[in-house]
N, C-alpha and C positions, 0 to 999 in steps of 0.2 A: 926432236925424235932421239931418245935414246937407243945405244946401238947393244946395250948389255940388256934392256927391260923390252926393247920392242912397240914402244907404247910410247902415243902423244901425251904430253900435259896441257893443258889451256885453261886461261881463268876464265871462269863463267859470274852470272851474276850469283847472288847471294842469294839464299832461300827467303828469309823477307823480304825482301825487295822484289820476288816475282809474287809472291802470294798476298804481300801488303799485310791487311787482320782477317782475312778470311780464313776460316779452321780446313781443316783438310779436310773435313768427311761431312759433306752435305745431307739432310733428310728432308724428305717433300712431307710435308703435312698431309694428313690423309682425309676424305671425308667425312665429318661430323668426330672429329678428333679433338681431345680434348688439350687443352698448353700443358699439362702435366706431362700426361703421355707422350707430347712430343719433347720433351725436356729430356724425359729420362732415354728416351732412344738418341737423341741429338749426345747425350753426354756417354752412351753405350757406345755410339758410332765414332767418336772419338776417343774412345778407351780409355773414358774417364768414370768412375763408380757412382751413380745419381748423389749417393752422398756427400762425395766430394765434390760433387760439380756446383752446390751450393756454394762454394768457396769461389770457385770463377767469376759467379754472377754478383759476389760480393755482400750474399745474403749469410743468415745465421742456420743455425739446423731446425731442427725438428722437424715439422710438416712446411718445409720454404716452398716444396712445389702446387701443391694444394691451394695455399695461402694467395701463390700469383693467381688460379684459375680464377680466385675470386676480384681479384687487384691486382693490374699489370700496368704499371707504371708508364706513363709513354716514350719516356728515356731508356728505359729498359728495351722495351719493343722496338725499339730504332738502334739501340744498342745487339742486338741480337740480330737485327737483319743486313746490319753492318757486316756480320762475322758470318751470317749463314748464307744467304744470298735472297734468304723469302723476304716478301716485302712486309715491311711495319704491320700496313693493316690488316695481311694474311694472319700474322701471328697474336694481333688484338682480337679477330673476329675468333678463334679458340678459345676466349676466356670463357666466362660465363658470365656473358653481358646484358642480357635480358633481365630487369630488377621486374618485372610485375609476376614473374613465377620467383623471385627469391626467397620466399617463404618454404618454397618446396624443395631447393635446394637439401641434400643431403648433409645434416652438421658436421662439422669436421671433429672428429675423435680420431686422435691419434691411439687409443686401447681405449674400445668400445666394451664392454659386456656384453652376454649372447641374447639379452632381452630387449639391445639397444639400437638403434640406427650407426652403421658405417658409415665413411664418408663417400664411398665408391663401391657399386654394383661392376656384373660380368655378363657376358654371357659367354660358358665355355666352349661352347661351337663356334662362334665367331672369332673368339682367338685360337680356334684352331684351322679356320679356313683363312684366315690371313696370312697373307705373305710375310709380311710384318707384323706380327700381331701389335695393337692397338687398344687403348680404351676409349668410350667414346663419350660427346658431351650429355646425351641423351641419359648414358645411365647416371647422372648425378640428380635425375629426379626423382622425390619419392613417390612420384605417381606415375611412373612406372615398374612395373611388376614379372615383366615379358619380354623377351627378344621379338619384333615383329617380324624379322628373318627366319627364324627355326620354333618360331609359337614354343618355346621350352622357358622355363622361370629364371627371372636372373637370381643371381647369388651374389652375396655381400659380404662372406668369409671363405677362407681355405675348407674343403670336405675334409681336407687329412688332419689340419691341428684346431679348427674353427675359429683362426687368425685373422684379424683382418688385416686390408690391403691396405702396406706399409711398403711402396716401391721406391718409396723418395730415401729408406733409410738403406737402402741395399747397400754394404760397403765394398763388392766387386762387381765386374764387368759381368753382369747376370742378365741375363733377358728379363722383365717387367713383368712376366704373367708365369714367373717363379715367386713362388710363398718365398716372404722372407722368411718365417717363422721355422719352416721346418724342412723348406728347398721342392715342395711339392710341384708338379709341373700344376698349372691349375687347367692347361687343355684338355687335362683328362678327368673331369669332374663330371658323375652321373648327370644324365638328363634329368630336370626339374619338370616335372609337369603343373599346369594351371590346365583347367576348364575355359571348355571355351566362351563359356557364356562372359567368365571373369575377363577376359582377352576380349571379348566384342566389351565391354562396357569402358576397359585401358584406353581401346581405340577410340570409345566415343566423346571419353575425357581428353584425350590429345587433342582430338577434331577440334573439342569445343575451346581449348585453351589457343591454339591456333588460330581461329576463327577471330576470334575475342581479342590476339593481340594485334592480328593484321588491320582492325579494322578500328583500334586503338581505341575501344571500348572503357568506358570507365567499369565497367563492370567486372571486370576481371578480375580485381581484388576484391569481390565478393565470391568472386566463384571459388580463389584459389582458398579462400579463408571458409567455406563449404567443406574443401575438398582435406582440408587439415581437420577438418571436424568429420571427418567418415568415420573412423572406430569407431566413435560414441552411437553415430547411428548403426552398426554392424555389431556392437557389442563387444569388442576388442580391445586390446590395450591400457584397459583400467584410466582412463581418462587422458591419455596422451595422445598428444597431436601424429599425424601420418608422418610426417620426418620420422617423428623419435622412433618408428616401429623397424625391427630389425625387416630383411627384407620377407621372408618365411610368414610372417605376420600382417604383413600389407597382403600377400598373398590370396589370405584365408580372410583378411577382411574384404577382398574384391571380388572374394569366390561367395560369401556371404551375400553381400549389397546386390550380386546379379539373381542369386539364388530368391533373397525376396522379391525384385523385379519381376520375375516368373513366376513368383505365386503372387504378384498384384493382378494377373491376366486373372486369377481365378478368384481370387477374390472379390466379389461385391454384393450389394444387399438385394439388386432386382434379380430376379430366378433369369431373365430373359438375356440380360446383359453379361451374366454369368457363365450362361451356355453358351452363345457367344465366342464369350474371353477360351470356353475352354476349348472350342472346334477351331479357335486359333492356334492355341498353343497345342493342341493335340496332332496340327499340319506343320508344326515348325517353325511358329512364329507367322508374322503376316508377307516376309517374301515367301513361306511356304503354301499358304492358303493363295496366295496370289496366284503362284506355279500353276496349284492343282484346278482353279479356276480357268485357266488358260490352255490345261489339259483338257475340260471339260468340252469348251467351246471348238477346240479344235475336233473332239470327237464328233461333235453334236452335225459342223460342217463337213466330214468327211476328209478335213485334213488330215495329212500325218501326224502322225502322233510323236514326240519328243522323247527320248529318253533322258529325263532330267535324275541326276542326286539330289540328295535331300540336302536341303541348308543344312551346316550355312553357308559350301560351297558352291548357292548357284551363283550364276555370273549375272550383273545387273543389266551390261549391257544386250545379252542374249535373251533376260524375261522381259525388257521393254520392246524389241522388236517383235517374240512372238507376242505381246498384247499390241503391238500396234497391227501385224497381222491380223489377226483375229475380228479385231474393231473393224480394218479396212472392208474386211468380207464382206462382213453386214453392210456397212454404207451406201447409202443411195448416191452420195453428193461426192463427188469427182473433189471436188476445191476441197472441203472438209478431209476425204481420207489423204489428199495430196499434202495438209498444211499437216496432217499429224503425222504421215510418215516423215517428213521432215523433218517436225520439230525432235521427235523422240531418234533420228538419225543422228542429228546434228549433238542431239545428248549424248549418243552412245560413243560418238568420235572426237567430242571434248572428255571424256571420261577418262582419265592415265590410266595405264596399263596398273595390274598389282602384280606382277611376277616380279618377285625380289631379284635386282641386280647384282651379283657379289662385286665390289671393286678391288681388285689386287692393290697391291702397296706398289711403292718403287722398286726398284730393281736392287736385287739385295747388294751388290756391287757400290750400289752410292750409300750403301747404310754403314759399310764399312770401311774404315782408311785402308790403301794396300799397305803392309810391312805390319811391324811392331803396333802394339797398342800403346797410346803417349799418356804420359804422365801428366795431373792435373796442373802442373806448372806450366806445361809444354803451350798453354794456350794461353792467348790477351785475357788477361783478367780485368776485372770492373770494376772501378772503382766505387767506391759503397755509397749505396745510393740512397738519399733522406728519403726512406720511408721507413714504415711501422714493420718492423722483422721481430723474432727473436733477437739472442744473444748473440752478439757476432765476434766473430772471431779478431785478434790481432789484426791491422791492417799491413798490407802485404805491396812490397812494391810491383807498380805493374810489371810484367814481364810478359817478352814479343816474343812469338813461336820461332826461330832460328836467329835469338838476340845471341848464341852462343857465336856465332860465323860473324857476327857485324864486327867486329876487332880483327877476321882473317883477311 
């Protein structure tokens, strides 16, 4: 104790030696998040520029974060969860590891033209109800056209300069869902609308891609090579495949393809079949005719009558109970109405809810170091690693976050 300063001295341990190669500023991967996006916040959170932080990982510039989404080396991945604390496989299952949709994959253009495919879609509502705002793995397909959270279109350039999304080149500590091109916020980017009929056919293409890989169908590379071949059937794009269509464009061919689906109802050569088709589509499609049929019955028994909207937002699991209602009335046979209210019970309670769940991010507190923002030296760097990069830079010796104190 000194008796002029008032204050102990004591030696403590050295800054590397409590923290080891762990970085100071940890980020939780968020759902359905894609390895780019968590790159660029992982390397924001530690106050290093996404641009630079290609330099960390030991890779070259250009599009180095993109490039991982497609190929993430498993040195790398074990490499990063050394210094972050996620586990390996958490930050492999972000890439974009499903090859039987990679045809749909968005191509990677680093300066796309505005008639062209981007590599990466938005949706600007969703980066604005984020805590963190994020990108996700879902918009890197080009067969989707829609946010299924806010039924709004996604976008695949800046509104303000019609730049596309270049977060990997950012050379300051900039949030990700700032243009680099011209600093635009992009959370405040008009609402895109699509039709819904275009949005009920999105869904029915994901169901079916879904469907097809769970159940490891060969067929799915016929489906998805269909699905690259829609312009031509829609009339769009001069002969290019759904990838190369910017996103505005896939749009207008999804709003196309459902539009003749609705006039298939009305179309056909027997007069009988046709009238028909048209007392369907004239109730809303057939959960509409279904509804009004269920309406009827109920009148006819002096039930209550339902106040139902019009599709497409009735709810599935409410028109099979009032039709299993209805059926039971008439029934004569005890076992018969008892086996079908069950079975159509049992339906409605295996059915998932559809109310969209927003997930908050982490707590913004672990997104960012406390004190100063560290220089891209300040952290373990990687030694360069044999794979297929650009051009890379001089090699650099490694250098440990508090190697400055290992001499004190």
């Amino acid at each position: 104790m000194s008796g002029e300063t008032g204050f102990a001295i004591a030696i403590r341990e050295r800054y590397a030696d409590v923290v080891g190669d762990r970085w100071p500023a940890a980020v939780d991967p968020q759902p359905d998040e894609l390895l780019s996006s968590w790159l660029h916040r992982l390397a924001m959170a530690n106050g290093i520029a996404p641009r630079a932080f290609a330099g960390v990982l030991g890779l070259g510039g250009g599009m180095w974060s993109p490039r991982l989404d497609l190929r993430l080396p498993h040195d790398l991945a074990a490499w990063l969860g050394a210094r972050t604390g996620v586990a390996p496989e958490v930050i492999s299952a972000m890439a974009m590891t499903d090859g039987a949709l990679a045809p749909l994959w968005l191509p990677l253009r680093e300066t796309a033209r505005q008639n062209r495919s981007s590599w990466m879609q938005y949706c600007a509502l969703c980066l604005a109800d984020d805590r963190a705002p994020y990108f996700r793995r879902s918009w890197r397909l080009a067969s989707r056209i829609s946010c299924f959270a806010h039924g709004c279109g996604l976008r695949d350039r800046c509104p303000a300069c019609r730049g596309g999304m270049a977060p990997f080149a950012q050379i300051g500590v900039i949030p990700q869902y700032v243009c680099v091109h011209c600093g635009f916020d992009l959370r405040g980017g008009a609402k895109r609308s699509v039709t819904a009929a275009a949005r009920r056919l999105e869904r029915s293409i994901d169901d079916i891609c879904k469907a097809e890989i769970a159940k490891s169908s060969s067929t799915i590379h016929e489906w998805v090579a269909r699905l690259l071949r829609a312009p031509d059937v829609a009339g769009v794009g001069s002969g290019r495949p759904l990838a190369n269509l910017p996103a505005s464009m896939r749009i207008r061919c999804f709003e196309l393809l459902a539009q003749r689906a609705e006039n298939g109802l009305i179309a056909a050569g027997d007069a009988a079949v046709g009238r028909h088709r048209r007392v369907t589509l004239a109730a809303g499609g057939r959960d509409g005719l279904i509804a009004r049929f269920v309406d009827f019955i109920d009148e006819r028994k002096g039930a209550r009558r339902f106040a139902r909207a019009r599709p497409p937002g009735l709810d599935l699991a409410t028109l099979l109970a009032a039709y299993a209602r209805a059926v039971g009335d008439g029934s004569r046979s005890k076992h018969r109405r008892g086996g079908l209210h069950n079975s159509l019970a049992a339906r409605s309670e295996a059915s998932p809810p559809t109310s969209s769940v927003r997930v908050s991010a982490a707590s913004a507190s672990r997104d960012r170091p406390h004190g100063r923002g560290l220089a891209s030296s300040a952290l373990t760097r990687r030694p360069t690693p044999d794979i297929v990069r650009g051009p890379s830079p001089r090699a650099s010796p490694v250098r440990r976050l508090g190697s400055e104190q290992r001499g004190a």
